[in-house]
C-alpha positions as CSV (number, residue, x, y, z in Angstrom):
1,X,14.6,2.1,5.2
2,X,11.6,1.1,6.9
3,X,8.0,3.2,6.5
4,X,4.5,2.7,8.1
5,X,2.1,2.3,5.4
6,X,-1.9,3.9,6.1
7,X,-3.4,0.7,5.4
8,X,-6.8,2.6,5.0
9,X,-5.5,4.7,2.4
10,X,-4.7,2.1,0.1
11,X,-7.5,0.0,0.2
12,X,-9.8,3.8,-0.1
13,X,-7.5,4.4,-3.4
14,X,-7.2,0.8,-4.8
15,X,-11.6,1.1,-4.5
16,X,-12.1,4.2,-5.7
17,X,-10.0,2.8,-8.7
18,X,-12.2,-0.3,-8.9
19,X,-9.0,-2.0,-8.5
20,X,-9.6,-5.8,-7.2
21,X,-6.8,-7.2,-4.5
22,X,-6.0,-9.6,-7.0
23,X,-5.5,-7.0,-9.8
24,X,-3.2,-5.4,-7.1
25,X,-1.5,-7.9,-6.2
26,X,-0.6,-8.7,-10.1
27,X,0.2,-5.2,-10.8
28,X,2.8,-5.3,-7.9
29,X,4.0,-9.1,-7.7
30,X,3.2,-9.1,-4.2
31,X,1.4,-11.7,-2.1
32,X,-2.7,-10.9,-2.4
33,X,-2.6,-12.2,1.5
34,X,0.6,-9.5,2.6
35,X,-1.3,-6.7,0.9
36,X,-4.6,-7.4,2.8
37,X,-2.8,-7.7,6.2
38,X,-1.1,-4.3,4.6
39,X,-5.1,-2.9,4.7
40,X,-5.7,-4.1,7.8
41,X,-2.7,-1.8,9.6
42,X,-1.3,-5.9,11.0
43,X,1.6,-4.9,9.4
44,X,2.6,-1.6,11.0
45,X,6.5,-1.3,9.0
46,X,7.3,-2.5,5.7
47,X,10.4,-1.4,2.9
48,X,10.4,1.8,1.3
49,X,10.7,0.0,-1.5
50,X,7.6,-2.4,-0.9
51,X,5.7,1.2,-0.5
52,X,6.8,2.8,-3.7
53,X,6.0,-0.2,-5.8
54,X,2.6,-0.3,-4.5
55,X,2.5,3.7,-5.4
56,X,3.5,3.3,-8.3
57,X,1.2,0.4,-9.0
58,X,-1.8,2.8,-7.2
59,X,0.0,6.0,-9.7
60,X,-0.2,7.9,-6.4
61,X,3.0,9.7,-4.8
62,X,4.0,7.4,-1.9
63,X,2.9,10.1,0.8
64,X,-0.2,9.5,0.0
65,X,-0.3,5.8,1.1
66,X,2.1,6.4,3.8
67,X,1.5,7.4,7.8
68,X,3.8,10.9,8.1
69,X,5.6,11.3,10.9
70,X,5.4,14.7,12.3
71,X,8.5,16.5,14.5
């Protein structure tokens, strides 16, 4: 499954936590350059999975680094 991340809310929570991009990227094993373009809304879908783990990482429910779709 395939979610649009809110770039802006993740680099708002990762500051607020004083969390570095680096200490980010170590805390999810992801690449320090993928989760800047992530920041930057250049990537506009990315795995579920990709989401939680930076969630998890973040300790925030994944709707709250996600862009909801409304119906």
């Amino acid at each position: 499954m395939r979610v649009r991340p809110n770039g802006g809310a993740i680099r708002a929570i990762r500051e607020a936590q004083s969390l570095s991009l680096r200490a980010l990227s170590n805390r999810t094993g992801l690449n320090r350059g993928y989760l800047s373009r992530l920041e930057r809304d250049q990537i506009r879908e990315t795995a579920a999975t990709t989401v939680q783990t930076i969630a998890d990482a973040l300790r925030v429910p994944t709707a709250a680094i996600t862009h909801q779709e409304t119906t």
